[in-house]
Every structure is written in structure tokens, then in C-alpha cells.
N, C-alpha and C positions, 0 to 999 in steps of 0.2 A: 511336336504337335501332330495327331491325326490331320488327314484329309477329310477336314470337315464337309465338302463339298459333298463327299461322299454320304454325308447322314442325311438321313430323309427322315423330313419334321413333318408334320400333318398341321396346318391351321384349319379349324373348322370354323365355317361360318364368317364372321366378321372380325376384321384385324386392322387396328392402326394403319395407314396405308404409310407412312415410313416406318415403320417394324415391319411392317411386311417386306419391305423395298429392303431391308438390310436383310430379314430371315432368307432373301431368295439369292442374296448375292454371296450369303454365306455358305447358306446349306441347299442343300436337294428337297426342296420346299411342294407339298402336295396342298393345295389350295384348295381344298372341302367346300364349296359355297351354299351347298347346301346341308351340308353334317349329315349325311346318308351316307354311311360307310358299305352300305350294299353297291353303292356307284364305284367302289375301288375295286380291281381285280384282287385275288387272295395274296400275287404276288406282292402286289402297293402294300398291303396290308401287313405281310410279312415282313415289310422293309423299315417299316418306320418305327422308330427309334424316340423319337420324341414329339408332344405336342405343345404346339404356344397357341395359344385363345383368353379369349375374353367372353364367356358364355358360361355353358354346362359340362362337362366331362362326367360323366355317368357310369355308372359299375359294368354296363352292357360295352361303352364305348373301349374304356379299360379293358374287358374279355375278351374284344373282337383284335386287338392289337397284342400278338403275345409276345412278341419281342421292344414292347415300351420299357423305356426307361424311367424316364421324365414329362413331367408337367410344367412347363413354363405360365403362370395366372398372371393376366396383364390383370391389375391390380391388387388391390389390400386382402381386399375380402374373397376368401376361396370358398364360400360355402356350394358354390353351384359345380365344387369338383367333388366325387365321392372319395373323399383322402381317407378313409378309413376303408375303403375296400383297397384304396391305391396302396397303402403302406402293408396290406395283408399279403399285395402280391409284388412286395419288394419295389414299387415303382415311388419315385421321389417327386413332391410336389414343393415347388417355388412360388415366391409372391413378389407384387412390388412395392414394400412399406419404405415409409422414411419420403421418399421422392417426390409424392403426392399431401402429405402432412400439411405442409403450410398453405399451399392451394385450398385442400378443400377448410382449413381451420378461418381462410380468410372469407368462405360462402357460407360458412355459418354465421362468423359476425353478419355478413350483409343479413341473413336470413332471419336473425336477430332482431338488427336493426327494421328491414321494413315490417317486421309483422308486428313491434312495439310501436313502432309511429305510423305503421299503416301507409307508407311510400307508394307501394302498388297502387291504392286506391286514388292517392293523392297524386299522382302521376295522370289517373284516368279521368281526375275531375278536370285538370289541367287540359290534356289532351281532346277531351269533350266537348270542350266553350264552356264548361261551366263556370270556370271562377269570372271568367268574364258575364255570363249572366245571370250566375246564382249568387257568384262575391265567393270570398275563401273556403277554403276546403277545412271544414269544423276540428275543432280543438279535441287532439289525440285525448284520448280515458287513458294510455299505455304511455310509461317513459320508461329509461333504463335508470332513472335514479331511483334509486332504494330496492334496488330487484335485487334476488339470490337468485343465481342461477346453482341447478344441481345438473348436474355430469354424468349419464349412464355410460359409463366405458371411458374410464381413464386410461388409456395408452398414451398412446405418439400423439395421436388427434388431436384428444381429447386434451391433453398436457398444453397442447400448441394452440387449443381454444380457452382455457385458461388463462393462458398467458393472457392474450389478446383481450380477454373479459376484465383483468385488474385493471388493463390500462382505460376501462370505462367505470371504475370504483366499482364493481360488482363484484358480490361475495360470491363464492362456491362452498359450491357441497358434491360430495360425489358417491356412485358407490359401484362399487366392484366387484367381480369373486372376491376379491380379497383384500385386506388393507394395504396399502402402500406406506411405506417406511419414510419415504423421503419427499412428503409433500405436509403438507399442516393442514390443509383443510379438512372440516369435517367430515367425517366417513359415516357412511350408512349401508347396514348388513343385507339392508333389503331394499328392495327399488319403491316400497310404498312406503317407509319410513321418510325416503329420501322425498317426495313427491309430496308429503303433509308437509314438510320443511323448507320448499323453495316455490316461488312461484314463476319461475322459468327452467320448464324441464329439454333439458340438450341428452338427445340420444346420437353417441357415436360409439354402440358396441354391434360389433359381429353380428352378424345373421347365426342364423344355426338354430338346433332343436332346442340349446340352452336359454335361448331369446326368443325365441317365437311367440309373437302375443304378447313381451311381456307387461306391454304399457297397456291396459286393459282398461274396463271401463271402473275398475275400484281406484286403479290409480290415475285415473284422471279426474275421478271424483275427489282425488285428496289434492289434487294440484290445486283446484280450486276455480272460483269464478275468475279471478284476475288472474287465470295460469296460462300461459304461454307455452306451447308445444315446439321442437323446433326438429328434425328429425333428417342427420344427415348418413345413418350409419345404413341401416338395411332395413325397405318397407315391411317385411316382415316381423319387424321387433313391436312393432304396433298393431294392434287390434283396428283394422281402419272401418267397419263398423262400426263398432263404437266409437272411435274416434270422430267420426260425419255425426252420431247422434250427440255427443259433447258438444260439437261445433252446434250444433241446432236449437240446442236448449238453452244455450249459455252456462253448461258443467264447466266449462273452459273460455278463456276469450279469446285466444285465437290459435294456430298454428301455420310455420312454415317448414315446408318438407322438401326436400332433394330428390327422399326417393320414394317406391310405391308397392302395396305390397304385387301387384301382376303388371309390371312395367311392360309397356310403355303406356297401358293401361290406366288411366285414372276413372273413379267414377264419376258420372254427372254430373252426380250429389254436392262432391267436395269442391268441386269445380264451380258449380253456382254459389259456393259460399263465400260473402265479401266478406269475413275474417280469417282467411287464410291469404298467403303468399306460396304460389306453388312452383317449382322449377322443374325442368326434364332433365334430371341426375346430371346435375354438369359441374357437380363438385370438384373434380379435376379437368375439367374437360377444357384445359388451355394447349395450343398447339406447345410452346413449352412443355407441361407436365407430362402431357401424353407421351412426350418425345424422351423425356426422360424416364418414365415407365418404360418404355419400347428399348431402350437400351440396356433395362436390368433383365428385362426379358431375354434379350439376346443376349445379355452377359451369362445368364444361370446358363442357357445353353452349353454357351461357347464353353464356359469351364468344365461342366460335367463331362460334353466329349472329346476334351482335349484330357482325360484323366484327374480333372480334380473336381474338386470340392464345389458345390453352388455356391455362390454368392450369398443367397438368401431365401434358404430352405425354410418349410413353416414347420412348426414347431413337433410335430405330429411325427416328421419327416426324422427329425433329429433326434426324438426321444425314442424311435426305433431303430437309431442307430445306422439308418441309409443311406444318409446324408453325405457319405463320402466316400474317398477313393484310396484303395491301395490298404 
């Protein structure tokens, strides 16, 4: 095995502070806290060899590093690294799938759960005096019996909220790029066939230009008035204007979201609305999960500069063939 000690990693910006605590005991670790790579000398610059982050990795960040190797992405979703300029210049980009699955498959049910019974609200009447001087908190319009839910993004997640949706008798539907062989449920070629067919729509697909917008305001008009939004994958895959104008009209009855499309940003709008359940992306955000992301982080590292193979290169990485060693 190389002397790891000797590789110098770049973390830009913010880091797990035990990945960090292991990235520094491992490696020759540059702590970027403000991701201004003009603040490095040309020599830092020249040295580093790999970056671990949880942010943006940008085609310019990529340029400015000409002896990178590697992208270590503390989590699933790598859309904020440019991998398509990364893979043009031979640099291999990692993620941490699998680790984070059940975490965030168990914030969707809850997210499920309170925006159908409306928890949140019923919490604040509780918390207010009110039930003590208005009496009970009114009889939910929303149950999970006789719901379908449809699935934008069947993977790991999505499979793992599934699961978890049988064991509340609710149907799925889902749909994909493309059909899946080894599941039964209903497939739909297009996200607005799927959204006329269910009245609980679960988005857990990638960010990217392939998803951008794609839950619009046609297909929320097909969800329906009893349709339920529930949105754990990337704010981005939603049109959140028109998602605020659904909420306001009653196109939709409610929605609960994870994430937003200009995090940590929410708008007013969506904010004063008592049919929504909103959370600050904390779909994995358990010292466990984290912890266990921070370690395939470090893993992808450790293997690339010790001569082998990543752990778990995305997909981009591997069909270019970069992905390994020797």
C-alpha cells in the first residue's frame, strides 16, 4: 500500500465532521472552508489528487486541479458534480448509494404519513391550547386506505419505499426510463400517465437536466384534487411554482417535501401553507447514516490510492471505463 498520508485531498466547504476527522488522519487533507480555490497556492493546487465533498464540484473547480484523480460525493445524488466534464478528463467520480436507502425510505413513509393525516397540523393544535379550548383536532379528508401510490424513480430508494408502502396495503405504480423485469407492479412510460393513475405521487428520482421540472403543473393537474405530493429525491424534479399555485387552488391536496428546488431556501408561499409538511433535507441526516456515508467516502479513497478499484463508482465513471486500476 502507498503512503496515503502522503495524498492530498481537497474538502471544499462543508464535511461530515467525522469523515472529516478520519479524511485528516488518513490523508494530507486541504480544508477549503470557503471553496475559493484562488486562497490555495499553485503549489496546493498542483498536489491534490483527490476531492471528498458534499456540495458542487464544477467543470472550472475540475480545471483549476490538473493532477485530480477522484471525486469522492458524500451521498446518492451527484448532480452538483460536473461528471460529464469529469469523465472527459479521465477523473473518476464516486457516490454513497445503498448506506443511506433505508434512512431516507423510512422519511418518506413518515412524510407520507403526516401530510395524509396531517400530523404537523395536529401537533400545533395540541401544542396551542387548542384542543383544550376549541375540543379535537377535525376529522382528516386524507387516509392511506385505498391510496395508490406511483413511484417516480424506482431504484434502491424507491424499491425500499415500496417495500415499506405494502406493508400499509397500498398499491404502486411506478415509472422509469425503463421497465423493470423483476417487480409486478404497474409500469408507466411517462410520469403523466403515472400521475392520472395514482393519487399519491412519491418522487425519488435523481436530480439532473433529465428531471428538471419534471412534476409540472399538467401533471399535477392529473394527480388530482385528492393527490398527495410527497418529494424526497431532488427540489429540482419539481416545478415549485407551480407546485405553491396547486397548493393554493386546491389542483392537489397536499404535499410533503425533504428537499427544495434553492436549498436552504424555501419560499414564504409554501411555507404559509397549512397543507403541506415541510422538512430541512434530513432524509439521511442520522449520526448513524452519516457516519456510514463518511466511511464509503473514505473507502472510495482509500482504494483508488492504494491501486485499486472504487468501491462504488457512478455509473458514468464505469461505462468510460475509468473506473479502475492496473
Amino acid at each position: 500500500m502507498s503512503d496515503l498520508s502522503a495524498v492530498t485531498i481537497l474538502v471544499p466547504g462543508k464535511m461530515n465532521p467525522d469523515t472529516l476527522d478520519t479524511l485528516k488522519a488518513t490523508f494530507d487533507v486541504e480544508h477549503l472552508a470557503g471553496r475559493k480555490l484562488e486562497d490555495l497556492s499553485e503549489e496546493r493546487r498542483q498536489a491534490i489528487r483527490g476531492i471528498a465533498q458534499m456540495g458542487q464540484v464544477p467543470a472550472a473547480m475540475i480545471d483549476a486541479l490538473p493532477n485530480l484523480e477522484l471525486i469522492a460525493n458524500f451521498g446518492v445524488g451527484y448532480d452538483g458534480v460536473d461528471t460529464a466534464h469529469a469523465t472527459k478528463k479521465g477523473v473518476v467520480v464516486t457516490n454513497t448509494p445503498e448506506v443511506l436507502t433505508e434512512e431516507v425510505a423510512d422519511i418518506t413513509l413518515a412524510l407520507v404519513l403526516m401530510t395524509t393525516r396531517e400530523l404537523g397540523a395536529a401537533e400545533r393544535h395540541l401544542r396551542e391550547g387548542k384542543w383544550e379550548s376549541e375540543g379535537p383536532y377535525p376529522l382528516t379528508q386524507t387516509t392511506l386506505r385505498g391510496r395508490t401510490a406511483g413511484i417516480m424513480g424506482l431504484g434502491r430508494i424507491g424499491l425500499a419505499i415500496a417495500r415499506r408502502l405494502e406493508g400499509f396495503d397500498v398499491k404502486i405504480e411506478y415509472h422509469n426510463r425503463s421497465k423493470r423485469d423483476d417487480v409486478a407492479y404497474p409500469y408507466h412510460a411517462d410520469l403523466l400517465s403515472l400521475a392520472k393513475s395514482v393519487d399519491t405521487l412519491i418522487v425519488a428520482a435523481p436530480g439532473g437536466a433529465s428531471t428538471e421540472k419534471a412534476v409540472n403543473a399538467e401533471v399535477l393537474k392529473a394527480l388530482g384534487s385528492d393527490g398527495i405530493l410527497v418529494n424526497i429525491g431532488r427540489g429540482t424534479t419539481v416545478d415549485e411554482p407551480a407546485l405553491i399555485e396547486a397548493l393554493e387552488n386546491g389542483t392537489i391536496r397536499g404535499a410533503g417535501l425533504d428537499v427544495f428546488e434553492k436549498e436552504p431556501h424555501v419560499p414564504e408561499r409554501l411555507k404559509a401553507l397549512p397543507n403541506t409538511v415541510l422538512l430541512p433535507h434530513v432524509g439521511s441526516a442520522s449520526r448513524h447514516t452519516r457516519a456510514e456515508m463518511g466511511k464509503l467516502v473514505v473507502g472510495n479513497l482509500v482504494e483508488w490510492f492504494s491501486g485499486r478499484a472504487p468501491v462504488t463508482p457512478v455509473s458514468e465513471s464505469v461505462e468510460a471505463g475509468i473506473a479502475r486500476k492496473g
